[in-house]
C-alpha positions in Angstrom: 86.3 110.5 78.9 84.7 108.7 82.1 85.6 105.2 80.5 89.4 106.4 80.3 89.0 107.8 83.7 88.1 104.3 84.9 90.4 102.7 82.9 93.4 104.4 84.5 92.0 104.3 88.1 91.8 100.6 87.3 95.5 100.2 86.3 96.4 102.5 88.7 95.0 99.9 91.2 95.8 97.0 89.5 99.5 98.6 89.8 99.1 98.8 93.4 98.6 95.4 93.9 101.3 94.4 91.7 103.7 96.3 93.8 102.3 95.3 96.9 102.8 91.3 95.5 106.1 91.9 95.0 106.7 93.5 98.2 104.7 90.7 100.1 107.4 88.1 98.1 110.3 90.1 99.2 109.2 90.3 102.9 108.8 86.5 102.8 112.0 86.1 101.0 114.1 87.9 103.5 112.3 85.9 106.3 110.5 89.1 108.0 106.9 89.6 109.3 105.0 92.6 108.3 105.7 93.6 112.1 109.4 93.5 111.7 109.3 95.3 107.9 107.1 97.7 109.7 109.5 98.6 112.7 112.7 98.4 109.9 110.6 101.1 107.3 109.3 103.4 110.2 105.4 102.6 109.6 102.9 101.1 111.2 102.1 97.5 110.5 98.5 97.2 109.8 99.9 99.6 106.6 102.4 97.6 105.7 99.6 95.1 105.4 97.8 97.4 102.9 100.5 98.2 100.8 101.1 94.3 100.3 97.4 94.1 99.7 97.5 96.6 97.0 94.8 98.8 99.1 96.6 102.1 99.7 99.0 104.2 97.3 102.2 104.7 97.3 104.0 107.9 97.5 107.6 107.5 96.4 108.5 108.5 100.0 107.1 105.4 101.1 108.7 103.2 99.0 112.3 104.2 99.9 111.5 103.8 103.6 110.2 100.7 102.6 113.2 99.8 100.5 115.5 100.8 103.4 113.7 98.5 105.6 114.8 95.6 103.3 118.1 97.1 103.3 118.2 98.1 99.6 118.5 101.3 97.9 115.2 102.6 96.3 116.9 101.8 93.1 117.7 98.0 94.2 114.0 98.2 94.8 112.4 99.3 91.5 114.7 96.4 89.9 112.6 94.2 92.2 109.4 95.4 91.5 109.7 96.2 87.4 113.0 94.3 86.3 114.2 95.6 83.0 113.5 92.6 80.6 116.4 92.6 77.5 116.9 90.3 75.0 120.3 90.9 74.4 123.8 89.4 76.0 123.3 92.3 78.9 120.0 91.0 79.7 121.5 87.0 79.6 124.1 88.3 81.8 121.6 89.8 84.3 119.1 87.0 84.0 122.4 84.5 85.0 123.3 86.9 87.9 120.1 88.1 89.4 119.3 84.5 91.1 122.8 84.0 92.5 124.2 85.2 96.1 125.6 89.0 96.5 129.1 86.8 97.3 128.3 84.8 93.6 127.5 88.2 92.2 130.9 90.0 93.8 132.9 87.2 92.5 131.2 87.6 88.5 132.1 91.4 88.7 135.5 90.9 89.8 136.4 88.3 86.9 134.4 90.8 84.1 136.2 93.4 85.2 139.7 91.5 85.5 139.0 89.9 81.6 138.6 93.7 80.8 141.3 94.9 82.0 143.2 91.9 80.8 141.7 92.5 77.1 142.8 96.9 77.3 146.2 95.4 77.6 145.9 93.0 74.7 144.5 95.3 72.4 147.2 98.2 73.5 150.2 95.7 72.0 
């Protein structure tokens, strides 16, 4: 029963630092300091540090102020963080997508859901 205990407190801080990487590589990504994500997420910046250094918790509270410091929904976060893997055409269609611009991605939604519409009316005849 200790072993598990360790076990889980292990994952739970090996999970930590997973989503403090991942955080880290979206701050870099998007060009901010841990200052600026700081001042955009409402904490303080030696935190911020912590976080990315997988050295405190997070509460889900945290991460959606952190999330709406990057401008993102917490739900845009968690695809960040965990990304649902598929191997089917869904998951080739997200894998295509998720690398391309928001203006690339606006564009590929607009023709899928013009060929839809365009394929209702075919079938209808």
């Amino acid at each position: 029963m200790v072993q598990k205990a360790r076990i889980d407190q292990q994952e739970a801080l090996d999970f930590a630092k997973a989503i403090g990487d991942k955080i880290r590589e979206l701050r870099v990504e998007k060009g901010f300091t841990q200052e600026k994500l700081a001042e955009l997420a409402g904490l303080h910046s030696n935190y911020t540090g912590q976080l990315e250094r997988g050295e405190k918790r997070l509460s889900v509270y945290t991460l959606k102020r952190v999330a709406q410091g990057f401008g993102m929904s917490l739900e845009e976060l968690f695809r960040v963080i965990d990304p649902m893997e598929r191997e089917d055409e869904i998951g080739e269609i997200v894998n295509l997508l998720k690398e391309r611009s928001k203006a690339d991605q606006r564009m590929a939604l607009k023709l899928v859901k013009t060929v839809l519409d365009w394929r209702n009316g075919t079938e209808e005849r």
